[in-house]
C-alpha positions as CSV (number, residue, x, y, z in Angstrom):
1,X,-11.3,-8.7,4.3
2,X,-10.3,-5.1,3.5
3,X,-7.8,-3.9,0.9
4,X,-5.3,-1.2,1.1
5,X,-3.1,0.6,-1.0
6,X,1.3,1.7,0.6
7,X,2.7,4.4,-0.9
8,X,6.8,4.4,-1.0
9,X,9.6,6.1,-3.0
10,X,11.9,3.1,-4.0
11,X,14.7,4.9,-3.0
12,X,13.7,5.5,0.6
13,X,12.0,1.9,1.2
14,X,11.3,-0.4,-1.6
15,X,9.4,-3.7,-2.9
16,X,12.7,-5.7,-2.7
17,X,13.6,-4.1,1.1
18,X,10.2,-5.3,1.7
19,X,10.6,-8.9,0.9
20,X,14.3,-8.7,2.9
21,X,12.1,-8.7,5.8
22,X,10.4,-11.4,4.8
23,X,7.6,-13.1,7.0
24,X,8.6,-10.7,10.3
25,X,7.7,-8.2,8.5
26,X,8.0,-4.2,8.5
27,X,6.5,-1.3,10.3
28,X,5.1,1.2,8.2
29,X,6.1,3.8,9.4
30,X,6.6,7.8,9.3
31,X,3.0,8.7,8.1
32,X,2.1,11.9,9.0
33,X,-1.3,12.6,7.5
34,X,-4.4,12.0,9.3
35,X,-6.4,10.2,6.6
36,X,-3.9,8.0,5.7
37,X,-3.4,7.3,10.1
38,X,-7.1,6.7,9.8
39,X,-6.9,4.1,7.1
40,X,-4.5,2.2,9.3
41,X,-6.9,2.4,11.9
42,X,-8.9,0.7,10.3
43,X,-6.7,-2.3,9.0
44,X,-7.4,-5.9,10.4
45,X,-4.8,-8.7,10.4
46,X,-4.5,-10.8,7.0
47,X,-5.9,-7.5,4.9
48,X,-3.8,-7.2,1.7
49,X,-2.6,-4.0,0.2
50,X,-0.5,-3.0,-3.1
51,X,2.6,-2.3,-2.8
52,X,3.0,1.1,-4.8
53,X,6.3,2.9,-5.9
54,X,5.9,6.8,-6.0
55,X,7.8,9.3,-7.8
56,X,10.3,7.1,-9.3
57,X,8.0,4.1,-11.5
58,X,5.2,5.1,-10.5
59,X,3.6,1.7,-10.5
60,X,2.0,-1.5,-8.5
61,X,4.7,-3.7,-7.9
62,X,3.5,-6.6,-5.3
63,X,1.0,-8.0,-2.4
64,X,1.3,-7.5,1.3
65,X,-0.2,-8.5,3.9
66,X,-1.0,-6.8,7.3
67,X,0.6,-8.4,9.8
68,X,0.5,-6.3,13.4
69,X,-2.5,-3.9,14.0
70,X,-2.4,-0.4,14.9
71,X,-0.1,0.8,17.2
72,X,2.3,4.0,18.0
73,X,5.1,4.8,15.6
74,X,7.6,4.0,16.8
75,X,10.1,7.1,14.7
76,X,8.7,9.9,17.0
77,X,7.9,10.8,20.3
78,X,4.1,11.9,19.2
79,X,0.7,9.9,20.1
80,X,-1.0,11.4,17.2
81,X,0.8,9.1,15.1
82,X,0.5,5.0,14.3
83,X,1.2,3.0,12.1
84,X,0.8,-1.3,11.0
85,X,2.8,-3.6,9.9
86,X,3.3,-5.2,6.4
87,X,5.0,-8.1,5.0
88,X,5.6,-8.9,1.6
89,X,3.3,-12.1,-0.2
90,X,4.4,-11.6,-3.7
91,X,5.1,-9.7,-6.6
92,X,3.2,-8.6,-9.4
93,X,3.9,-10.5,-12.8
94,X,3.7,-7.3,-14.9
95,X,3.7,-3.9,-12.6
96,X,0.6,-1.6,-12.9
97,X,1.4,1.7,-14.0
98,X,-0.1,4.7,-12.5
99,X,-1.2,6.0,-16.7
100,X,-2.2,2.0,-16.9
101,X,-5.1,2.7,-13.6
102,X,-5.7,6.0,-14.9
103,X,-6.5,5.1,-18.4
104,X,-8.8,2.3,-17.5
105,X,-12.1,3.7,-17.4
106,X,-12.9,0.6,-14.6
107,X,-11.0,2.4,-12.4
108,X,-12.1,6.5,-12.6
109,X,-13.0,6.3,-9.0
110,X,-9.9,4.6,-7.6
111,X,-8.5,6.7,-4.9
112,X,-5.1,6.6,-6.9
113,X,-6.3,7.8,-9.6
114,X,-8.7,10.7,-7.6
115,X,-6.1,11.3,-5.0
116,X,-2.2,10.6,-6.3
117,X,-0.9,11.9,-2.7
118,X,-2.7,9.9,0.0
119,X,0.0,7.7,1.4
120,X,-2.2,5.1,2.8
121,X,-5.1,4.2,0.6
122,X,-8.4,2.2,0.3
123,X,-9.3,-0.5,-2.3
124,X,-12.2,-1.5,-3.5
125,X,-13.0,-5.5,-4.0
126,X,-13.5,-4.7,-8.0
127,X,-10.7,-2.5,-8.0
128,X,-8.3,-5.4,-6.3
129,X,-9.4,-7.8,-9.2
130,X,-8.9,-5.7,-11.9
131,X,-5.6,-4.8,-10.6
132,X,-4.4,-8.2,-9.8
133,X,-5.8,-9.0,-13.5
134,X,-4.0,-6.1,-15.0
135,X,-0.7,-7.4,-12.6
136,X,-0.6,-11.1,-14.0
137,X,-2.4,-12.7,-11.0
């Protein structure tokens, strides 16, 4: 199993209109940077990923899982672009601030903390632990 890290501005598409879709799930879509497409690529069915809220929070709210492989995005007319789909598993007890990951030495090297505007990110095993520690789990 791999673990991935979604990107999202709660005001666009949030943790709670993520659970609304509840075991159907979501696509994630409108990506439009090739190394975030890539990690998509990559994803396998049952992966987990955080849930992340940019700009406004700014912090690791809750678990999905993937739940449809790779496949065209479905918001434009462009092959270049895919996307997955996600569903919601739960919440995080306490949410995991971005200064909370930056300020744990443990996690220097998370791409989060390295590389705050990749929409789409990889998780290391350790770094998953530590999160879902630092989250209540």
């Amino acid at each position: 199993m791999a673990y991935w890290l979604f990107k999202s501005e709660p005001e666009t598409w949030g943790w709670d209109d993520q659970v609304a879709k509840g075991n159907v799930g979501e696509e994630w879509n409108g990506v439009r940077n090739y190394q975030a497409r890539n990690n998509m690529r990559l994803m396998r069915i049952g992966d987990l990923g955080f849930f992340y809220h940019s700009q406004v929070g700014k912090a690791i709210v809750g678990i999905v899982e993937i739940c449809a492989l790779s496949h065209p995005d479905s918001t434009i007319d462009d092959v270049r672009w895919d996307c997955v789909d996600i569903k919601a598993v739960k919440p995080l007890k306490s949410p995991v601030t971005l200064e909370m990951c930056k300020s744990d030495e443990r996690l220097k090297d998370m791409a989060l903390v390295k590389n705050t505007r990749l929409s789409v990110q990889p998780v290391t095993a350790d770094e998953w632990r530590i999160i879902c520690s630092l989250g209540g789990l």
